[in-house]
Structure formats: C-alpha cells, structure tokens
C-alpha positions as CSV (number, residue, x, y, z in Angstrom):
1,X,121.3,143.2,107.7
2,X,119.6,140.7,105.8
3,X,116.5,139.4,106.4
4,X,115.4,135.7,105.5
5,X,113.1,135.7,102.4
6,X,109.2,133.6,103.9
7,X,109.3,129.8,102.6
8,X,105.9,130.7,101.0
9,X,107.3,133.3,98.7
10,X,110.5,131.5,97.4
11,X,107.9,128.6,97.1
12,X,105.7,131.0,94.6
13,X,108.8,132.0,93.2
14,X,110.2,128.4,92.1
15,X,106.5,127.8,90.8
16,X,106.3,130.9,88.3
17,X,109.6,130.0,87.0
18,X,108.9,126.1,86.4
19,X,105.3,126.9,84.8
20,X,107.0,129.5,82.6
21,X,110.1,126.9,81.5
22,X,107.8,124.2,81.3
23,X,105.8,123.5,77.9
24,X,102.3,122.8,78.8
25,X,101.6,119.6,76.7
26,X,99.0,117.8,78.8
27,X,96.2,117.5,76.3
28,X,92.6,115.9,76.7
29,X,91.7,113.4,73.9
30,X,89.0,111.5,73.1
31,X,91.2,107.9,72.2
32,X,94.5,106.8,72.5
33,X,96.5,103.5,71.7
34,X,98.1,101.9,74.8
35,X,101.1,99.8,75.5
36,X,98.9,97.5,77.1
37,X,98.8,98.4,80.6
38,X,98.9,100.7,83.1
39,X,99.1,101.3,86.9
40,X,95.3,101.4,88.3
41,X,95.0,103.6,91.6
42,X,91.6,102.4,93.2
43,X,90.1,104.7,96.1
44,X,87.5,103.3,97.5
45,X,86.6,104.8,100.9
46,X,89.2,106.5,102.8
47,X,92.4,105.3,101.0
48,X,93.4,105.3,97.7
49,X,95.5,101.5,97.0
50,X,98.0,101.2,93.6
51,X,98.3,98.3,91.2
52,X,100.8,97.9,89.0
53,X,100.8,96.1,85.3
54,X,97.2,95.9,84.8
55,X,96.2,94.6,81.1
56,X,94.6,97.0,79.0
57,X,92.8,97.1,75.5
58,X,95.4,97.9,72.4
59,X,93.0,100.9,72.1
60,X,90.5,103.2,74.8
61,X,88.4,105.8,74.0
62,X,86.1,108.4,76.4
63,X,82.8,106.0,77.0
64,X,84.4,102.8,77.1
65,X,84.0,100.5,79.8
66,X,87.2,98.6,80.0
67,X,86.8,95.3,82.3
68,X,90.1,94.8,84.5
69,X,91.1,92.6,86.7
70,X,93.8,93.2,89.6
71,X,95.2,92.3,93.0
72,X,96.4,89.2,94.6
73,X,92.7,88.4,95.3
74,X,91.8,89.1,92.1
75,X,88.9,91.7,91.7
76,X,86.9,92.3,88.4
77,X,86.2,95.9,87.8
78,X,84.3,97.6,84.6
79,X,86.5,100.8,84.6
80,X,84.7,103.3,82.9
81,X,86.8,105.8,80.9
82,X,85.3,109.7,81.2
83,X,88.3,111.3,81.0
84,X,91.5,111.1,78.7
85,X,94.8,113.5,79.6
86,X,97.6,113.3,77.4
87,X,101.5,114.2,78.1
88,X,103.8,113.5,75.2
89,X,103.6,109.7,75.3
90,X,102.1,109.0,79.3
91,X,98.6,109.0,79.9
92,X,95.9,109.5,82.8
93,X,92.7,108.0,82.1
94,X,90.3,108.7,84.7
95,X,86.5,107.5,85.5
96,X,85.2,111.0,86.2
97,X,85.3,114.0,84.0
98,X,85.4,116.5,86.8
99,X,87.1,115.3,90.1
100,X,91.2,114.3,89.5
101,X,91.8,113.8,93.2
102,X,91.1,110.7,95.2
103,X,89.7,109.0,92.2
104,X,90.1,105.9,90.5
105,X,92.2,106.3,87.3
106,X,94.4,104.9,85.5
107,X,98.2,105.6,84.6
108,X,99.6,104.3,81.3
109,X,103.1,104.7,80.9
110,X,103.5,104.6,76.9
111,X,100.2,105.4,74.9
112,X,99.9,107.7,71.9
113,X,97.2,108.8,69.6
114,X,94.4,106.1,68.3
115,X,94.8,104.6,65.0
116,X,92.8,107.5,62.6
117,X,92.5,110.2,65.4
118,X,94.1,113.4,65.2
C-alpha cells in the first residue's frame, strides 16, 4: 500500500532541489546604470499599488534621492535609494536597507554596473 507523501514535504523537496540548480547571482551594489525606468511599487498604508514605466536617472547609486513622478494624477515623490540588489541584468532598488516586504521599491528591468564601478 502506498501512502500519499504531505504537500509540505514534496514542497521542501522542490525547494532544496531549485536552490541547489539555481546559481545564486543576486548581488548588493552600491550603483548601477539603468535603462531608464522601472516599475515603482508604492505601499502606503495597507496596500501596496504598481506603476509601470517610471523615468529614471541614466545612473543611481545607494544615498540618492531620485525625484519621480507617477500615476494618472500625477504624484511627485523623492525616492530615496538605501538598498541596491542585483540579478544578472534586473534590478530591485529599494528605500529601506532592512525591510524587502511591503515596501516601496523599485523594479528596473535592464540595469548593469555604473560607469567606473566594479
């Protein structure tokens, strides 16, 4: 007889496999060229809300403030940039060091390393 294998173990199962096939290239950085925008996810109270091709700065680096503006009702926001990840050639800037959920960041779809960084 053959008993059925818990959800939560094949789950576990799937998850050791993937993080041992899967090359961890996520890297913090301190600056990185952009393809001048990105997708902006603003949470302000309860609920985060997405908006898509938002101009960015050819170049951001970790203490910037980089002034956006978004939404059909346009809103002005200095984003502040605290936090840099890198994944082969996406990007999440965030505007905490710390906290990566429910927080405002910033998605760039094609960036790559600043001009004379390494």
């Amino acid at each position: 007889m053959i008993t059925a294998i818990p959800r939560i173990w094949l789950a576990a199962a799937a998850a050791t496999i993937l993080a041992a096939t899967t090359p961890a290239t996520a890297d913090e950085v301190r600056a990185v060229s952009t393809g001048g925008e990105g997708d902006l996810t603003m949470c302000p109270y309860t609920g985060c809300n997405l908006y898509h091709h938002i101009k960015l700065p050819p170049q951001i680096a970790i203490g910037d403030k980089v002034r956006l503006r978004f939404g059909s009702n346009t809103k002005h926001y200095n984003f502040p940039i605290a936090r840099i990840v890198r994944n082969a050639d996406t990007c999440t800037v965030f505007s905490q060091s710390t906290k990566t959920e429910n927080v405002e960041k910033i998605e760039v779809a094609s960036c790559g390393p600043a001009p004379g960084a390494q």
